[in-house]
C-alpha positions in Angstrom: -13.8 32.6 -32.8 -10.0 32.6 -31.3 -9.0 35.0 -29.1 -5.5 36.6 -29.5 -3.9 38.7 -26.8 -0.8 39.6 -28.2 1.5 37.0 -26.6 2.3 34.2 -28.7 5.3 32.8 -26.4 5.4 31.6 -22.9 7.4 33.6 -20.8 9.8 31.4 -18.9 9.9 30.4 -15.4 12.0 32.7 -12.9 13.4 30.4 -10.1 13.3 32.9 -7.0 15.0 30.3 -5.1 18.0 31.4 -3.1 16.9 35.5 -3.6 15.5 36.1 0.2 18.6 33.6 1.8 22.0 32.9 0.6 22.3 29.4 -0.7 25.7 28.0 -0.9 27.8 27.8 -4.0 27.7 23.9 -3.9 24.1 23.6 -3.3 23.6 26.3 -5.8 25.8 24.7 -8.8 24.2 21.0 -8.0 20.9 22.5 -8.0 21.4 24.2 -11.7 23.0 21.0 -12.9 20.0 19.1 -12.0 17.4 21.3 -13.6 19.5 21.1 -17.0 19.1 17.5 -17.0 15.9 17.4 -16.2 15.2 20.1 -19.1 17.5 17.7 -21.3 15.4 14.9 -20.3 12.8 16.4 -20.7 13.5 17.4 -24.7 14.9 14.1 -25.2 11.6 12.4 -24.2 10.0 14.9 -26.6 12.7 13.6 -29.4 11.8 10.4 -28.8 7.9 10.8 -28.5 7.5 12.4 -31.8 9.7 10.1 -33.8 8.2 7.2 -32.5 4.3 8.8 -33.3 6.3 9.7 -36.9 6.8 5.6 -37.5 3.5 4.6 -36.2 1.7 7.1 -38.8 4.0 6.4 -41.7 3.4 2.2 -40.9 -0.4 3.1 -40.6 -0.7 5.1 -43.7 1.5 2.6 -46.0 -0.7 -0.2 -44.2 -4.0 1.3 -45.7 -2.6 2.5 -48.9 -1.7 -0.7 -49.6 -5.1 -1.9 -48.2 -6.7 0.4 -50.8 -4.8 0.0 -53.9 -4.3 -3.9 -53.6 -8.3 -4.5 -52.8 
């Protein structure tokens, strides 16, 4: 039925960027700043997603208990 291979994480992305030429300390540390925010960005749209899918469930599921025990 499932297949398991033995990896149950993702490995994570190596950036090679910068190993075959030498990038510039400035360009460098901007770059790295910019990829954190995305990646907080990123987790914070997760945050968000999941709390606003959270409410939406919780309003349904009140909404058709109430449905239910009222009718």
């Amino acid at each position: 039925m499932f297949s398991f291979e033995g990896d149950f994480r993702r490995k994570p992305v190596q950036s090679l960027r910068g190993a075959s030429k030498k990038e510039q300390k400035e360009s460098l540390i901007k770059r790295v700043q910019d990829e954190r925010q995305k990646r907080e960005d990123q987790r914070q749209r997760q945050s968000s997603a999941i709390k606003i899918q959270s409410y939406y469930r919780r309003f349904t599921c009140r909404k058709i208990q109430v449905w239910c025990f009222a009718g």
